[in-house]
C-alpha positions as CSV (number, residue, x, y, z in Angstrom):
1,X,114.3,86.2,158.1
2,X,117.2,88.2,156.7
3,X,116.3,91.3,158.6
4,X,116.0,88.6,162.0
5,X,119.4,87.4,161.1
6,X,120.8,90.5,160.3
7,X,119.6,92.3,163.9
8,X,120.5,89.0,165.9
9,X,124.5,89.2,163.4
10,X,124.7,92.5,164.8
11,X,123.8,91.5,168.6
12,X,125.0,88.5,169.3
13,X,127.6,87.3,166.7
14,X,129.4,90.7,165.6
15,X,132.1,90.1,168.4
16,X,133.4,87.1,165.7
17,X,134.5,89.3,163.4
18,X,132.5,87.0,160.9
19,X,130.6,87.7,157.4
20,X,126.8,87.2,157.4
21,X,125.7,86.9,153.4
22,X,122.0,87.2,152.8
23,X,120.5,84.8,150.5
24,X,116.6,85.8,148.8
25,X,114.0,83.0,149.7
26,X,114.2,80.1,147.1
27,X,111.7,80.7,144.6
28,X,108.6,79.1,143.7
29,X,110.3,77.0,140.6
30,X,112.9,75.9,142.4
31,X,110.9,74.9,144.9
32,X,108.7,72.6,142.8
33,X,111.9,71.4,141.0
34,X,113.6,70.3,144.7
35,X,110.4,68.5,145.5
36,X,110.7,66.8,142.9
37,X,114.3,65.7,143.8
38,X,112.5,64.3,147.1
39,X,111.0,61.6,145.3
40,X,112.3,59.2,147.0
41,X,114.6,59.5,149.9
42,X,116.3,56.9,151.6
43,X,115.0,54.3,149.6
44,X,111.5,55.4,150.3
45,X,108.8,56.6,147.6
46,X,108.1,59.8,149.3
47,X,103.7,61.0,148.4
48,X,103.8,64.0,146.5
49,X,101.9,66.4,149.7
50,X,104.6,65.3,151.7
51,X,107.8,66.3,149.8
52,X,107.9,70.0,150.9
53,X,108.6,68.6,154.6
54,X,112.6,68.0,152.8
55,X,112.5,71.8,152.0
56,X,114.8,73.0,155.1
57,X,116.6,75.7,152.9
58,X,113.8,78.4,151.3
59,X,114.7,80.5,153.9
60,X,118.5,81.3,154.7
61,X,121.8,82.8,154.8
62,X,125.7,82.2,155.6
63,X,128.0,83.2,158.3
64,X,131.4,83.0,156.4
65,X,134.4,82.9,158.8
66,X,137.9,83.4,158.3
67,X,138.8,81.3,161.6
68,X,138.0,77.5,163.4
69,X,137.3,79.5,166.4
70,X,135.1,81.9,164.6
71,X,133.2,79.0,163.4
72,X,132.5,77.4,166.5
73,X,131.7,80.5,168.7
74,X,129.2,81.4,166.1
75,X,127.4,78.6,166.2
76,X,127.8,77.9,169.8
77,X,126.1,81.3,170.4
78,X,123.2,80.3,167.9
79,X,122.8,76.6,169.5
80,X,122.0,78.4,172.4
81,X,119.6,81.0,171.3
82,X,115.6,79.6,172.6
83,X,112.6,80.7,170.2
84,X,111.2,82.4,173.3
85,X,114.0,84.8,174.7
86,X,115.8,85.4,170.9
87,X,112.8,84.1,168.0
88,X,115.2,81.5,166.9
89,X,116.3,78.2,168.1
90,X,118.5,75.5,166.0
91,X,116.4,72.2,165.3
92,X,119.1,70.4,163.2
93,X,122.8,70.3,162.5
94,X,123.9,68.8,159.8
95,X,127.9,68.6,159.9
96,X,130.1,68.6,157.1
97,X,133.3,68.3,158.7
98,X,132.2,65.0,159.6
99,X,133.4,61.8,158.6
100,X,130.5,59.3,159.6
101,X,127.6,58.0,158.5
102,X,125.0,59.7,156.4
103,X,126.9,63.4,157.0
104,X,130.3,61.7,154.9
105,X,131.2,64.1,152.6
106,X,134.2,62.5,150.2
107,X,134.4,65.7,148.3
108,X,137.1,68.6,149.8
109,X,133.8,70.9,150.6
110,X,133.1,70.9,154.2
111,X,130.1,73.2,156.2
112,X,128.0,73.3,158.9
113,X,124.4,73.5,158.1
114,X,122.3,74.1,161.2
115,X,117.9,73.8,160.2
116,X,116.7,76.7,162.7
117,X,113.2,77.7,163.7
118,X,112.5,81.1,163.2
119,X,109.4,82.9,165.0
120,X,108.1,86.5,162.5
121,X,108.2,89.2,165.6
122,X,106.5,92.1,164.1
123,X,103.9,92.5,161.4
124,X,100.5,90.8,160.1
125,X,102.5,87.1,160.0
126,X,103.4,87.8,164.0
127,X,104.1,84.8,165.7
128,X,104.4,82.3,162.6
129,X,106.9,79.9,162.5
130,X,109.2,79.3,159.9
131,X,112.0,76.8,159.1
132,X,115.4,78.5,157.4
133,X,119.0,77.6,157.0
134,X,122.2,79.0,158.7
135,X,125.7,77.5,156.3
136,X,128.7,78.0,158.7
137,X,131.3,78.2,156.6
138,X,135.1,78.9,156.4
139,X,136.1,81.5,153.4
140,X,138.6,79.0,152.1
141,X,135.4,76.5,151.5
142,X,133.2,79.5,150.5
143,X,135.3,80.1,147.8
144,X,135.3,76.3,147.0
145,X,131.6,76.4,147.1
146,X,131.1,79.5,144.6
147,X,133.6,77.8,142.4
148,X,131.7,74.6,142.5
149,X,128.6,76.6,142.0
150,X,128.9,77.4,139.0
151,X,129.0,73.9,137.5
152,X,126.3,73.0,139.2
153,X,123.9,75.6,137.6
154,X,125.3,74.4,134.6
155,X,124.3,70.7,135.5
156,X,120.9,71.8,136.8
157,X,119.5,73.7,133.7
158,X,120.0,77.4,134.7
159,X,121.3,78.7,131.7
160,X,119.2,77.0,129.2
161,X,120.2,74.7,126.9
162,X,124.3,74.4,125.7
163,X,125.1,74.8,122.6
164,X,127.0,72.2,121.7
């Protein structure tokens, strides 16, 4: 996926004077630990073999851009990428900036989030589809985010227990 997205950065998105950041694939824990956070979901008790279908994100990176119009060109060009002619096409778009619904955000931190399906083009996994995630994001929220970030792991566990 990261070498995918870093060829198709290059080609097709290098024009935007954007940042691509490559992200490893989640690991196995926290894997098991989101599932767990899909326990239920909308209300809904959610069977255990089904939770990983919530897991939209193992795979991904971030195009971080300085510019509105940055933003939207990038993702225009991805929208219109087709599995066939570039091994990727956008499945879902999640958008922060919006104020409606189930995408209200009341916190300052606004992305875009697009769920894209990615096709392996080379190797022993040729042909297998995958799902990853593309974060548009503005560097004024990316900084935001990495600020945020940091509590978060704190919330979640990742340093081990506090002292207190």
């Amino acid at each position: 996926f990261c070498t995918a997205m870093s060829k198709i950065f290059v080609t097709e998105l290098a024009h935007v004077s954007a940042t691509l950041h490559l992200a490893p694939p989640k690991g196995l824990a926290r894997m098991l630990e989101k599932c767990g956070e899909y326990a239920h979901v909308d209300g809904q008790d959610v069977p255990v073999a089904k939770r990983a279908a919530y897991l939209l994100d193992t795979l991904r990176c971030t195009v971080e851009c300085q510019q509105a119009w940055q933003l939207t060109m990038s993702l225009e060009r991805v929208r219109a990428m087709s599995l066939q002619e570039d091994g990727l096409q956008m499945v879902q778009l999640k958008n922060g900036f919006s104020m409606k619904g189930k995408d209200q955000n009341p916190s300052m931190y606004r992305d875009v989030k697009a769920t894209v399906m990615f096709q392996v083009p080379s190797g022993p996994a040729k042909g297998l589809k995958l799902l990853g995630e593309i974060i548009f994001i503005m560097t004024e929220f990316k900084r935001l985010k990495d600020y945020m970030h940091l509590f978060y792991e704190i919330k979640r566990g990742d340093f081990g227990e506090l002292v207190s």
